[in-house]
C-alpha positions as CSV (number, residue, x, y, z in Angstrom):
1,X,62.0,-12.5,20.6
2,X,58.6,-13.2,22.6
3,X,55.5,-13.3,20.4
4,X,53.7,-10.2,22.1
5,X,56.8,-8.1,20.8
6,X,57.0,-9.8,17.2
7,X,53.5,-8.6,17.3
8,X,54.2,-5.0,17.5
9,X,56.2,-4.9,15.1
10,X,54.2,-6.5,12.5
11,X,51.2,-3.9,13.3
12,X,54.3,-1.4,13.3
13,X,55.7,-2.7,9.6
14,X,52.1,-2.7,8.2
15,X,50.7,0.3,9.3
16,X,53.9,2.0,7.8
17,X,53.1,-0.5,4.5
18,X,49.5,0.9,4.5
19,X,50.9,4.8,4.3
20,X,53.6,4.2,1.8
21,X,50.9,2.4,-0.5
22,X,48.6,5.7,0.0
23,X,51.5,7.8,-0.6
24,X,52.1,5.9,-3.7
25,X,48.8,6.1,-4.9
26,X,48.6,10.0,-4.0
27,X,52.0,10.2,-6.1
28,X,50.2,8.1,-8.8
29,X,46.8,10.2,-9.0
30,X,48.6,13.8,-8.8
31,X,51.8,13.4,-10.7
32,X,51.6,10.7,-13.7
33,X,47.8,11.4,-14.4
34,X,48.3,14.2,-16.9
35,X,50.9,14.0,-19.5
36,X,53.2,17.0,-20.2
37,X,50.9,18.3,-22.7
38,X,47.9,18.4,-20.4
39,X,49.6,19.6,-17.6
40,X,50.5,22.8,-19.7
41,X,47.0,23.6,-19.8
42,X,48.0,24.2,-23.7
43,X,46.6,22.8,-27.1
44,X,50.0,22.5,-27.9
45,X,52.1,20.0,-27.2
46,X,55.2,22.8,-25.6
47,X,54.5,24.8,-22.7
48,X,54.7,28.8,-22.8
49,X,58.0,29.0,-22.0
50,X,61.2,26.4,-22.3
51,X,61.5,27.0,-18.1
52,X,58.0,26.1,-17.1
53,X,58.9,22.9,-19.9
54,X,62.0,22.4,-17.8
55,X,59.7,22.6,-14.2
56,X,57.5,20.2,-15.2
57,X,60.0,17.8,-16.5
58,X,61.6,18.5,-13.0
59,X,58.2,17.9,-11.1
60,X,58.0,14.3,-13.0
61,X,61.0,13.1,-12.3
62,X,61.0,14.1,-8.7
63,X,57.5,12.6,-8.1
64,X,58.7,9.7,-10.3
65,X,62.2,9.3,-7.9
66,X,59.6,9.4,-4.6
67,X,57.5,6.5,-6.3
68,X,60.6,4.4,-6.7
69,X,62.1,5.4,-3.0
70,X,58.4,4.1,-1.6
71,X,58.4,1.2,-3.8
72,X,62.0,-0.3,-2.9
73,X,60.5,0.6,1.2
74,X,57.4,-1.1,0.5
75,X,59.7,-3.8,-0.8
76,X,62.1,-4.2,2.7
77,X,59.2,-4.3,4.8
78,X,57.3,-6.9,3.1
79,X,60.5,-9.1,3.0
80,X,60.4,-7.9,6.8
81,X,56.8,-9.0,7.1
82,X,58.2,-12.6,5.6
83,X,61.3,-13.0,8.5
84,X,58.5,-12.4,11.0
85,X,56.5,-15.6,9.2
86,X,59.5,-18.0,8.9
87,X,60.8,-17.2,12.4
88,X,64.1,-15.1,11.5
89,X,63.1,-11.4,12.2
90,X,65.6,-9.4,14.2
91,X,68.7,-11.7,13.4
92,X,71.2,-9.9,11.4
93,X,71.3,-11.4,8.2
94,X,74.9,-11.1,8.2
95,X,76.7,-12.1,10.7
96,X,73.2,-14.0,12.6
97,X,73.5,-12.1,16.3
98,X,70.3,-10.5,17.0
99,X,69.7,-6.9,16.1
100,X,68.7,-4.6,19.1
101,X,65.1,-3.6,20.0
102,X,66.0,0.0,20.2
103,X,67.4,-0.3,16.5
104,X,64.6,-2.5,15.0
105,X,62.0,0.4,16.9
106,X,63.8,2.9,14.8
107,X,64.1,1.0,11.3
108,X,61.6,-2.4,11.9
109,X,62.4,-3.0,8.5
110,X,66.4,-3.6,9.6
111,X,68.1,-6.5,8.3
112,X,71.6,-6.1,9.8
113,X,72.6,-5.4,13.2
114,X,74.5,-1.9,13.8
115,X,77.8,-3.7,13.3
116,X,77.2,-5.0,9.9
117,X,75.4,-1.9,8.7
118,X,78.0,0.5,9.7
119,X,80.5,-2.1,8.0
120,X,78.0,-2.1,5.0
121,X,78.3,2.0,4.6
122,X,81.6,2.2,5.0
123,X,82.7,-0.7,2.0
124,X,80.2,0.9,-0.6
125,X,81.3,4.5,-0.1
């Protein structure tokens, strides 16, 4: 891959880096600030009814389940970020062909080809 297209897709894999780290800290700011007991808006440590107890619960662990779904993305683009460094970005970690620009356009942070991927979800279901 020419250096003028390796260079898109690093400004591609770190502007999407720079929004997931926002996200995260949005996620961080508005959802794991208050504990359950705040949140309520109570003195007490219960809310006023078991079902808004249950919502909030709810709210946390969905806001907590986004936070880990941005982290583990944050994750395959920085190990992304690394294969454009030592050289290796867009070879299919699997079986070493290269993976196609239309596919790396859609998911930059790809580390197997079509092929292998579709292989991949079809051993682990």
């Amino acid at each position: 891959m020419d250096s003028d297209k390796l260079d898109q897709f690093r400004e591609l894999l770190l502007e999407k880096r720079k929004e997931l780290v926002e996200q995260l800290v949005y996620i961080k700011e508005n959802s794991f600030r208050e504990t359950m007991k705040e949140a309520s808006g109570d003195n007490s440590s219960y809310s006023f009814h078991m079902a808004d107890q249950g919502t909030d619960a709810q709210e946390r662990e969905k806001a907590f389940m986004m936070a880990y779904r941005e982290g583990r993305l944050i994750y395959h683009i920085d190990e992304a970020l690394e294969r454009i460094e030592d050289g290796s970005y867009g070879e299919c970690l699997e079986c070493g062909e290269p993976i196609s620009e239309p596919r790396l356009e859609a998911v930059p942070h790809a580390r197997l080809c079509i092929d292998c991927k579709s292989k991949e979800e079809t051993t682990s279901a």
